[in-house]
N, C-alpha and C positions, 0 to 999 in steps of 0.2 A: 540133583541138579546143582554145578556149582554156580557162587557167587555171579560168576565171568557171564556164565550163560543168561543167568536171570536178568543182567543188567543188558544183555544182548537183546534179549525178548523185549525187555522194557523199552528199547529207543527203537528198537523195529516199531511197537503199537504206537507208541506217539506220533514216529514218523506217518504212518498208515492213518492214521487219525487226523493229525494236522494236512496228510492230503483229499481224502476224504471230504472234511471242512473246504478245502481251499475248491474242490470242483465241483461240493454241493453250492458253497457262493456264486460260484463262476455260474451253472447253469441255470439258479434263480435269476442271475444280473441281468444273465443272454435274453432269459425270457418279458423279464420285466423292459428290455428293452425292445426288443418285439413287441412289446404290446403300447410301449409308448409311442413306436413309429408305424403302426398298423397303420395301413393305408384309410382313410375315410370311408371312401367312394371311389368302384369301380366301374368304369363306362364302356362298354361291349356294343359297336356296332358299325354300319356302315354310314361314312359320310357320304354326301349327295349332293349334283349338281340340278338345281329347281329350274327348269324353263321358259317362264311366263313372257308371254309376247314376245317371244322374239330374246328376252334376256335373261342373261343368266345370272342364281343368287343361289348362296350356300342352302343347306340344309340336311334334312337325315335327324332322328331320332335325340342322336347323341349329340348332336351340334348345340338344339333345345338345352337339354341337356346340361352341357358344359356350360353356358350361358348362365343358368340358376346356380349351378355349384359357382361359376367367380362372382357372380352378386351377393349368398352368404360366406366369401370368404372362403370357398372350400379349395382345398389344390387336391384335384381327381387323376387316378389312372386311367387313363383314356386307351384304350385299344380298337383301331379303326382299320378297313383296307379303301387304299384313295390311289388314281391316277395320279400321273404327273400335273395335272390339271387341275388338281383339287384345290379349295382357299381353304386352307385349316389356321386361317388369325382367328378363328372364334377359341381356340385351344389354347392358347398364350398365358403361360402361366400353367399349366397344366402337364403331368407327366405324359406326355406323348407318346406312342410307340405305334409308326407306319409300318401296315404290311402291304408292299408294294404289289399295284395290280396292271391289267393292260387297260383298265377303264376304269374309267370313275362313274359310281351307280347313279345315271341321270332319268329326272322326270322329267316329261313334258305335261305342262299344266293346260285346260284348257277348259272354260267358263261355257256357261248356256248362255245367250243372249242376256236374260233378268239375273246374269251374276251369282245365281246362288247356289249353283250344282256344278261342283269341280267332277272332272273327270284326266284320270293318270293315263299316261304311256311310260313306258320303260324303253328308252332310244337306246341305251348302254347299259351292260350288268359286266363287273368284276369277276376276275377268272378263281377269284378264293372265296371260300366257303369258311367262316370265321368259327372256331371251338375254343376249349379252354385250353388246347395247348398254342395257341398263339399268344395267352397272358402270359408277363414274367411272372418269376414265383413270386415276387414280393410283392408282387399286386393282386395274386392269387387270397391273399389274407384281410383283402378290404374288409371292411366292416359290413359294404352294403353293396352291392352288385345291383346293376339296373343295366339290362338288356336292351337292344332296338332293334329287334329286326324288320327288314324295310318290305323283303320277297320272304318265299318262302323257300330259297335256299343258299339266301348270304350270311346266316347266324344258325349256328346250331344248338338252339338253346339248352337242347337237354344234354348236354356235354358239362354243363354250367353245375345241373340238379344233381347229376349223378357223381358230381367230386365228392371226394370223401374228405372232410376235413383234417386236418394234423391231427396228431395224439394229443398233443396239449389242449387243442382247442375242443376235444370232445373229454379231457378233463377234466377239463375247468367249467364247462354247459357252456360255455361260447354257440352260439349259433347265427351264424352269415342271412343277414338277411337278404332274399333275392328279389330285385322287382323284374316284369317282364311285361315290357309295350307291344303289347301282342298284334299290336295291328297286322303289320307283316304278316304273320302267320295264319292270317285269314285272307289272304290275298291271293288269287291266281293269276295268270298272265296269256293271253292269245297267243295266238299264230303272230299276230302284230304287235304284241306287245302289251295292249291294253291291258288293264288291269281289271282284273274282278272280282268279288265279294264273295267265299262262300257261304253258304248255305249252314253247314254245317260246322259243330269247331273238326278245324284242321288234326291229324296225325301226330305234327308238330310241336301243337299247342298243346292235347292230351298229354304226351309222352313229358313236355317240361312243367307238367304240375305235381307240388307236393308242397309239403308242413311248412316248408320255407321259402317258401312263391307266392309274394302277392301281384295279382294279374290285372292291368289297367285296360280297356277295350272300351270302346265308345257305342252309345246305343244304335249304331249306324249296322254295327257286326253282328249283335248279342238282339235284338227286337225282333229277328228273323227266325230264331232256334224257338223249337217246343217252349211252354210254359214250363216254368219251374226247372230248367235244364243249366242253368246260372247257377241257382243256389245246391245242386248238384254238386256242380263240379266246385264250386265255393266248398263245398265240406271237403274236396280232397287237398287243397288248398291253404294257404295261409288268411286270405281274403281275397275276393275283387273288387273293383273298384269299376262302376262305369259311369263315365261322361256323359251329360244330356243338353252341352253345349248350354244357352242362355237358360236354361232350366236346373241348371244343379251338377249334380251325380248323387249314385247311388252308390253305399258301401256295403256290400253283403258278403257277409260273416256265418257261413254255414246257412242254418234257414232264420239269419235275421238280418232285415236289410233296413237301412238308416240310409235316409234321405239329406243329400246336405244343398242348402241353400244356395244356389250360387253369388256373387259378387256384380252387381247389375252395374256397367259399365257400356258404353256408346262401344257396340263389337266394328270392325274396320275388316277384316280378313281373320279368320279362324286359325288358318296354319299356325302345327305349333302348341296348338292349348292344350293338347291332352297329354304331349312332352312335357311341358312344364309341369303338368298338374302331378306329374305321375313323379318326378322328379322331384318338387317341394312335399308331394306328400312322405315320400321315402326317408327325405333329409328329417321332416318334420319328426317322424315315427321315431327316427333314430336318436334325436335331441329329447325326446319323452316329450311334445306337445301336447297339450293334453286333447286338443283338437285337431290333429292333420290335415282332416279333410277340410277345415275353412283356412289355413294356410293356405292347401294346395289349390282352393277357387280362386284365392285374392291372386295366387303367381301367374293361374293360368290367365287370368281378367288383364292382366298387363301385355301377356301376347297377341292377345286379340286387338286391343288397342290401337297397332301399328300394322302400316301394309307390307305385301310378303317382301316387298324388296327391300326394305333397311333390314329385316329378319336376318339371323338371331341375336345379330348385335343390338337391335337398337331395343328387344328385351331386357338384355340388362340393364340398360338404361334404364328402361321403363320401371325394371321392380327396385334398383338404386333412386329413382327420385322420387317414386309413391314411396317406399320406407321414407324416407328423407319427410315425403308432405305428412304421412301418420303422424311423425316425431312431431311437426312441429306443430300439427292441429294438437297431442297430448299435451303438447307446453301451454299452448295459449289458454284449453282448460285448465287446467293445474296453475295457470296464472289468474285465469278468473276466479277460481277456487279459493286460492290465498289471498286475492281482494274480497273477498267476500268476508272470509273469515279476521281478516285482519284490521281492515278498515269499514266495512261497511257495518258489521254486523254492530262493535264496539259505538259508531257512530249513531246506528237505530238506538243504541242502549242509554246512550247520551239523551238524546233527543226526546226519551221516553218520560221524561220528570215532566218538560219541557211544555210539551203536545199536552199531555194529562191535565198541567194548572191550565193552559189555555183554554183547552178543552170546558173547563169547570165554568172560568170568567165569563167564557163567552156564552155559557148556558146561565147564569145569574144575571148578566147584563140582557141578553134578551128575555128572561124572564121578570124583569124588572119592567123593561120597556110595553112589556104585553098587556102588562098588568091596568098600566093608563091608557093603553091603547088597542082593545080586546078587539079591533076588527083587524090588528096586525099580526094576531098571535098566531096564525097558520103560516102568514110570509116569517114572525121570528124563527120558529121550529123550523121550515125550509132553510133557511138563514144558516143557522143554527149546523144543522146537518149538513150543509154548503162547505161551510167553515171548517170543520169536523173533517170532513173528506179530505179537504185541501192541505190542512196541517199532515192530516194521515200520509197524503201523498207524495210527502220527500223523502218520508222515511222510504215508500214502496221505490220510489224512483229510484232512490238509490241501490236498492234490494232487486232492482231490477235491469242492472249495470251487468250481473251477472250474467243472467237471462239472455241479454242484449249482444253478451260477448259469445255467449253458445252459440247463438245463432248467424251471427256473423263467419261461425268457422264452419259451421254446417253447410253454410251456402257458398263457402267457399270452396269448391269442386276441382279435385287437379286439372278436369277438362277446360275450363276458364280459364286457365292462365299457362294452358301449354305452350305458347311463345314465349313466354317468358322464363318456363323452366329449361325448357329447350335451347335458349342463349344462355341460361346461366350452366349449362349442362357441356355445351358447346366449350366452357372455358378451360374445365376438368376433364374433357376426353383424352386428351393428348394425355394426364397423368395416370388417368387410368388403364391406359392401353399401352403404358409406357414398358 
């Protein structure tokens, strides 16, 4: 081989090499930016029009929903199918994407006399049937996917289970977490519409479980099925989660099921709370909290709070000004805190030389005075131990400034001054809805 050739070969491998390099960088960059702009949160479901007396007010799974993702800040891919009729200002902010129908999916709400037993109508259903290929691809890659279907055949949940992730994301372990508000899918619907409860879990609901489905359903659904038929289907599952409204929920995990506390709050109207709860818990899981489930009690306690007609907007509010009230209830401890430690405590330590010689004097001086006057020495020693107290007691008083200020924040209740937050809330809606 001459000279010529070898130096041939040699600028051909550099070349081939320096290209190589340049498209092994390029397709690291591609992906590293893929994964910086992964979508958060993705929202799959139908929006809805709610009917109560006579008026009409948003609603649907994913309306809840969206509502919690702009209170922590999230911007979600929302994929919804809505009539011309629909109000989607609760989305504002959010990647939107309409699949236009000939109706918008309406309830009509309607109470027993004593208020406490809602019962559905479905006046209007949508002519589309919502799957994974109504998502764009770039919101196919969310981090977290949460379902809502409303019937049992406006969402095809198991359209969602059966994607098969990217290459990349099953070589890296990526794995898409899925939540699914299964209400819907225990629902049937009359000749007329009415809605009703099965009995059993649904086709639907089978078919979209697996490793990466955790299933939210309220004890309304799931308290009717066999014993032990939950943590059943919990094993083929990521977990479930069910709601026991003013009693908690249960989170079970194969056959082990954790009881979570609920958030005891004055309830006004329920709609609502098991979208939120299922929502913050999802968001929470995904942030590593090390508690989800008492997040997703405190987000759902803020739905309940409010009646169905300012709903879903005026939950945001609601978990924007209880975060806002926590903050500040932490400050004013963390303020008693630092008076304690900074002034009080240094001042009891002052005081202590102080208290002590008095202490001494005033037990020499009455035992002086006893001594000429031994029918007194029972009132000195009460005297004595009077005195003792009273000096002890500036120091406690002060030491109890603490105390004083705990308790003042304890009892300050966000229910007690909801006029007030509500005018001060009233100032910033216009920026927040901006």
């Amino acid at each position: 081989m001459g000279p010529e050739r070898r130096q041939m070969l040699s600028a051909l491998s550099s070349a081939t090499g320096r290209l190589l390099l340049v498209c092994t960088v390029s397709v690291l960059g591609a992906v590293a930016l893929s994964e910086i702009f992964r979508p958060t949160l993705l929202l799959v479901g139908d929006v809805t029009v709610d009917v109560v007396d006579g008026k009409k007010a948003l609603g649907g799974a994913i309306s809840y929903a969206a509502a919690v993702a702009s209170a922590y800040g999230i911007r979600a891919c929302v994929v919804t199918a809505a009539g011309p009729d629909a109000d989607l200002s609760v989305f504002r902010g959010h990647d939107l994407h309409v699949i236009p129908t000939n109706h918008t999916l309406t309830f009509e709400h309607s109470y027993t006399w004593w208020g406490n037993k809602r019962k559905l109508r479905v006046t209007a259903t949508p002519n589309v049937t919502l799957t994974l290929a109504h998502v764009p691809p770039q919101c196919r890659r969310a981090r977290t996917v949460l379902l809502g279907p409303l019937t049992p055949d406006d969402l095809d949940a198991a359209s969602f289970i059966r994607h098969r992730q990217g290459l990349w994301d099953r070589a890296t372990g990526f794995r898409q977490a899925v939540g699914l508000m299964a209400q819907g899918q225990q629902r049937g619907l009359d000749a007329s519409g009415r809605v009703t409860a099965f009995k059993e879990p649904s086709s639907q609901l089978l078919e979209a479980l697996g490793p990466r489905t955790s299933v939210f359903l309220s004890d309304v659904e799931t308290d009717v099925w066999p014993p032990g038929l939950v943590n059943e289907l919990a094993s083929r599952s990521a977990r479930w989660l069910i709601t026991r409204g003013e009693f908690g929920a249960d989170e079970v995990v194969g056959n082990a099921t954790v009881h979570l506390p609920p958030e005891k709050v004055a309830a006004v109207d329920t709609n609502g709370a098991g979208d939120t709860f299922a929502t913050a818990y999802m968001l929470a899981m995904a942030r590593g909290a090390r508690s989800p489930g008492a997040v997703a009690n405190w987000v759902a306690s803020r739905a309940v709070m409010h009646e169905q007609a300012c709903k879903p907007h005026c939950v945001l509010e609601g978990i924007l000004l209880g975060s806002s009230y926590a903050q500040y209830r932490q400050w004013v401890r963390s303020q008693a805190d630092r008076a304690s430690r900074t002034v009080i405590e240094p001042l009891k330590a002052a005081l202590e030389p102080a208290t002590q010689w008095l202490q001494v004097a005033l037990a020499a001086f009455i035992s002086k005075y006893s001594a000429g006057n031994g029918g007194s020495a029972s009132a000195g020693s009460a005297g004595l131990s009077a005195a003792s107290s009273a000096v002890g007691g500036y120091a406690a008083a002060f030491n109890g400034t603490q105390q004083v200020l705990r308790n003042i924040v304890d009892q300050f209740r966000p229910n007690g001054t909801k006029g007030f937050l509500q005018h001060a809330f009233s100032r910033i809606r216009p920026i927040l809805h901006a």
